[in-house]
C-alpha positions in Angstrom: 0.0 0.0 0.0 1.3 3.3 -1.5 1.7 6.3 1.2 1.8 9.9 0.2 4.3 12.3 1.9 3.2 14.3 4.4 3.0 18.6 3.5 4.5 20.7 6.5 2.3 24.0 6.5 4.7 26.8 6.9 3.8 29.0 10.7 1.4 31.8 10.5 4.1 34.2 11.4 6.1 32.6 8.0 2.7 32.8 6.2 2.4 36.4 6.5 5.9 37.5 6.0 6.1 35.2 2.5 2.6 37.1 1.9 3.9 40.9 2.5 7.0 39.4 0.4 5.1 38.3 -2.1 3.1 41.4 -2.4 5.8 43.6 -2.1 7.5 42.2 -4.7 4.3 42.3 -7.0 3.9 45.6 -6.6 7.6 46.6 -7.5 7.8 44.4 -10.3 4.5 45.2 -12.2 5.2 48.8 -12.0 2.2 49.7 -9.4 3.2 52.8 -7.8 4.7 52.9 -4.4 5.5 56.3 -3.8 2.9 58.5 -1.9 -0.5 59.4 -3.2 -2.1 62.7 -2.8 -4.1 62.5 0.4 -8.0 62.0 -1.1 -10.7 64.1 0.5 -13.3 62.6 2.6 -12.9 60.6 5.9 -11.6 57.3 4.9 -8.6 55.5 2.7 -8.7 52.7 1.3 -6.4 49.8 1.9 -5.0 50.4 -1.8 -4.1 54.4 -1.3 -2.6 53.6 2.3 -0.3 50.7 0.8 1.1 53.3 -1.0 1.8 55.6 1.6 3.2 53.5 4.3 6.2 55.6 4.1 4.2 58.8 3.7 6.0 61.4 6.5 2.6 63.4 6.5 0.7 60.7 7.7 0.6 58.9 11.1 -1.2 55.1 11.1 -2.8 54.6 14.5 -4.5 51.4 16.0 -6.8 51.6 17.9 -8.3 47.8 18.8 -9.6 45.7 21.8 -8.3 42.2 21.6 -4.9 42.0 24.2 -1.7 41.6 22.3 -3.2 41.7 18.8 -0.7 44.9 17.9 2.1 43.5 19.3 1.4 40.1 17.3 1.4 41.9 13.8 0.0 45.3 12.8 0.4 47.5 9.8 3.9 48.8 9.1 4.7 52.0 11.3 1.3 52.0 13.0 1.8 53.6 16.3 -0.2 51.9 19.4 -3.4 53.4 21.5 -5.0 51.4 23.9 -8.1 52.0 24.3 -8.4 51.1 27.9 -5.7 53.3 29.3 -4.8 56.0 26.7 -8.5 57.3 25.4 -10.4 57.0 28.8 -9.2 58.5 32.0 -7.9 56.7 34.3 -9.6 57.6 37.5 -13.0 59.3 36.1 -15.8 57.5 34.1 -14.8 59.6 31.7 -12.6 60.2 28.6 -8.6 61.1 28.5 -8.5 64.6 29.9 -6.8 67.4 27.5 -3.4 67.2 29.0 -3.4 63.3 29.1 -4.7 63.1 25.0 -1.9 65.8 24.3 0.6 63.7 25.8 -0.4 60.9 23.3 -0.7 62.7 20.3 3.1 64.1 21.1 4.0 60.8 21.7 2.5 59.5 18.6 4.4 62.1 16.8 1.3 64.0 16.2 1.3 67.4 14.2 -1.3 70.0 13.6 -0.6 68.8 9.8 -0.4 65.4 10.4 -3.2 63.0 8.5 -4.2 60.5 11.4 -5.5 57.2 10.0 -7.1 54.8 12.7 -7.5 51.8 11.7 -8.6 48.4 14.3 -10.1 45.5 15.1 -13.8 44.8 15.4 -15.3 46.5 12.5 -13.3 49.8 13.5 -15.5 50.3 16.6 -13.0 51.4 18.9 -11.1 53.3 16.1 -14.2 55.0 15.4 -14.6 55.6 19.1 -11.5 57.1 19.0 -11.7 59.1 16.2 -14.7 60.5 18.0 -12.6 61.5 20.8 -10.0 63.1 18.1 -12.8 65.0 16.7 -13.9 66.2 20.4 -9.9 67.3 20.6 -10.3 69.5 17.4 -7.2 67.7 15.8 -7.8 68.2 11.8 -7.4 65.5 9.4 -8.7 62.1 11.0 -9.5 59.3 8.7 -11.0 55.5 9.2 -9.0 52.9 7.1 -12.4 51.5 5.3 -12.5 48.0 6.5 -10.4 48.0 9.2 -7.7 45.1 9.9 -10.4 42.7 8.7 -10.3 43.9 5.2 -6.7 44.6 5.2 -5.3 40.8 6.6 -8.5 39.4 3.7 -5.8 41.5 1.0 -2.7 39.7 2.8 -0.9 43.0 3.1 2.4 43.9 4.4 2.4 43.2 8.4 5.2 43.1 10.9 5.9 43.6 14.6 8.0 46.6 14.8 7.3 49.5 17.0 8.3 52.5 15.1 11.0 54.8 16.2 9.3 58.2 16.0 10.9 62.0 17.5 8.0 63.1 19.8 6.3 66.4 19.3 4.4 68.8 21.4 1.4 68.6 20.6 -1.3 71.6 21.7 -5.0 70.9 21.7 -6.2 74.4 20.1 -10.1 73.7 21.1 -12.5 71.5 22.7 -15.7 70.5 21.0 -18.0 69.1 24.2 -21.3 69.6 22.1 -20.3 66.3 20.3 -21.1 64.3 23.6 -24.5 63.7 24.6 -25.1 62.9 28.3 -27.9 61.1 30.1 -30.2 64.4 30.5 -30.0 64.6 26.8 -31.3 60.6 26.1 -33.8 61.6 29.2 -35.0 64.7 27.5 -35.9 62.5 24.3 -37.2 59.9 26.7 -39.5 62.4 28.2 -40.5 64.3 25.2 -39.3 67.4 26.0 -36.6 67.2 23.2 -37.1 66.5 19.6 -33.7 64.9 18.6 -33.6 61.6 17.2 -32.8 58.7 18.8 -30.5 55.6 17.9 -29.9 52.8 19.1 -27.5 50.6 17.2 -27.3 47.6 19.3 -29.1 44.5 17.8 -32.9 43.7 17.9 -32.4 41.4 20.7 -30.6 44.0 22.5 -33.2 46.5 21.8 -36.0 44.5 22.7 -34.7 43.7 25.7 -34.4 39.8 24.8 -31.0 40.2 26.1 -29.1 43.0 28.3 -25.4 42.3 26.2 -24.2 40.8 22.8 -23.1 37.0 23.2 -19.4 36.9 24.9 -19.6 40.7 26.1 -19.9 41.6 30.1 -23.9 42.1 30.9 -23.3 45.4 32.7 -26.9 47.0 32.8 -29.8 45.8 35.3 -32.8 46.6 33.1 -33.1 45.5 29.8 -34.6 47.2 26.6 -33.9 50.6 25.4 -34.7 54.3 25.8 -38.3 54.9 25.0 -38.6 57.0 21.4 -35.2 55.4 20.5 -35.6 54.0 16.8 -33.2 50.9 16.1 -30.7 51.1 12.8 -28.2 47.9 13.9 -24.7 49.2 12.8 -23.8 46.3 11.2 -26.4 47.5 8.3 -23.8 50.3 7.2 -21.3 47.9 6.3 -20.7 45.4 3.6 -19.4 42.0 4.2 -15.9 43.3 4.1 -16.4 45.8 6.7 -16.3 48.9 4.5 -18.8 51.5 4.4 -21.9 51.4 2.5 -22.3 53.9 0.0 -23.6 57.5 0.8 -26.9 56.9 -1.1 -27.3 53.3 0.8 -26.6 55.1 3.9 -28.7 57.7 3.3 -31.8 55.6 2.6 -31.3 52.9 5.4 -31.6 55.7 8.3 -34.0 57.8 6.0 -36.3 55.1 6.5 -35.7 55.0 10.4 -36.7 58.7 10.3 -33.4 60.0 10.7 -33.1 62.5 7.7 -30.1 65.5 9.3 -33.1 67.9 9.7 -33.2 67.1 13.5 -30.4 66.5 16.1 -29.0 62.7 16.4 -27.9 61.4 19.2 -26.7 57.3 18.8 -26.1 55.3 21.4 -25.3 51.2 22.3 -24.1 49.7 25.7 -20.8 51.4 26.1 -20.4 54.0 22.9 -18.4 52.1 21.0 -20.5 50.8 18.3 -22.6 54.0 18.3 -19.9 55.8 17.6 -19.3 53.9 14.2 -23.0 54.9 13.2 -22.0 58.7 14.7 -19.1 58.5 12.0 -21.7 57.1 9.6 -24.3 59.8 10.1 -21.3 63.0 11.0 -18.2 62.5 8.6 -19.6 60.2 5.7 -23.5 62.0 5.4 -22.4 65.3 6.9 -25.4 65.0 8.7 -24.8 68.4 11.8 -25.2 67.9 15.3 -25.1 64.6 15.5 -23.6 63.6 19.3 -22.6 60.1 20.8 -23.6 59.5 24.2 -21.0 57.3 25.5 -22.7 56.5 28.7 -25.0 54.1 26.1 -27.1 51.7 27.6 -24.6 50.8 30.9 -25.6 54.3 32.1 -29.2 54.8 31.6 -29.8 51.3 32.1 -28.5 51.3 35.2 -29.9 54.9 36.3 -32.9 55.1 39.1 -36.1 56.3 37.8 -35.9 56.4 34.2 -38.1 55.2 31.8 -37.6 52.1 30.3 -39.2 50.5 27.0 -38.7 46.5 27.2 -40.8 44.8 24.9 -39.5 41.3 26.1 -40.2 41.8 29.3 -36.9 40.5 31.0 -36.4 41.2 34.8 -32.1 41.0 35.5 -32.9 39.1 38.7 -35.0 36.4 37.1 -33.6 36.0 33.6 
């Protein structure tokens, strides 16, 4: 009886290198170009143009994701690190980095008032939407979403590696502060209440919004009521993207929250359970619809769903105590 020899499958680690080799090498020898690309207009790159401009000096690559060691693994060439944990939120306050602290990162991350920031993550770009939300709150000028994410850029096999950049620190200076991009529980309560006509959003999933269940599957239950804020329409923000994890369209956009009842004529406010997720939908409705006053409450769902004497809508009927 005949045997076939056995096939060693090369490492992951071996796989991705021979992959950014192989697409390296592509690139120079079919002519493609490698040298930076004007900086396009709008608030998102695609993986093509920032291939290109890896070595671009005017732009700084940030991550910005939530899995534990997943930067230190493998991220894009000269990506600088930001936790969103310990370098967006403050450390002792529910609350986010205070101007001094998110000036210390940006001069850390070699940050200039002409600099093009790119964020780019894990997770569908939540967090790096979160913190592009924050950026925006900072006033810092040119911030950009790599459409797609890390998903879409590992799917294309592009160039990875390990490295933490060497980079000279600046000193960086936070010229305003825009608080009116953060909505806070007396807002959501206001809508709740009816004495505010903003618009309401609630991106979680139906089951969340229903009240069928209080978290996603794997994520910490946090809230002791389930449901969602009463006059609070639900636009899930998985329905902007595609299957790759970029954007839909402006016109698809435009016509999924249309038909929520979410036009730009009124104020938005989007929240979730912690502000993550609704703050991909805020970059949805603000930066790619140019939709104004559009706010993220970051309290979300752990906040008013844990606040006394609130109104509640809970279709499902859960009680916490006796799910």
């Amino acid at each position: 009886m005949s045997s076939q020899p056995s096939v060693l499958r090369p490492s992951r680690p071996v796989r991705r290198f021979v992959a950014a080799l192989a697409w390296t090498a592509g690139a120079l020898f079919s002519g493609a170009a490698i040298a930076a690309t004007p900086i396009p207009a709008g608030p998102l790159v695609s993986t093509d143009w920032l291939a290109q401009n890896l070595d671009n000096t005017k732009v700084r690559i940030i991550e910005v994701s939530v899995n534990p060691g997943l930067y230190e693994r493998a991220h894009i060439p000269g990506a600088v690190n930001v936790s969103w944990h310990h370098d967006l939120n403050d450390r002792v306050r529910r609350d986010i980095v205070g101007k001094e602290g998110f000036e210390a990162l940006l001069s850390t991350a070699a940050v200039t008032p002409d600099t093009t920031v790119v964020l780019y993550g894990d997770n569908n770009n939540w967090f790096s939407a979160w913190a592009a939300w924050v950026f925006d709150i900072y006033g810092v000028k040119d911030v950009k979403l790599l459409d797609g994410g890390r998903k879409k850029w590992e799917a294309e096999s592009r160039p990875q590696d390990n490295r933490v950049p060497a980079l000279t620190a600046t000193r960086y200076k936070v010229e305003r502060v825009n608080p009116a991009l953060r909505a806070r529980l007396t807002d959501a309560l206001a809508v709740a209440e009816g004495r505010s006509d903003a618009k309401l959003v609630d991106i979680r999933s139906a089951d969340e919004y229903n009240g069928k269940i209080f978290a996603p599957p794997g994520a910490a239950e946090l809230a002791v009521r389930a449901g969602h804020i009463p006059g609070a329409v639900n636009v899930s923000w998985g329905q902007a993207v595609r299957e790759d994890g970029t954007f839909k369209s402006p016109d698809e956009l435009k016509k999924l929250y249309a038909a929520a009842g979410v036009d730009g004529t009124k104020p938005v406010i989007t929240y979730c359970r912690i502000g993550e997720r609704s703050s991909h939908t805020w970059f949805a409705l603000s930066k790619i619809l140019g939709y104004q006053n559009v706010r993220n409450y970051d309290g979300s769902w752990t906040e008013y769903g844990n606040a006394v004497g609130v109104p509640v809508k809970n279709p499902a009927g859960t009680v916490w105590a006796a799910k």
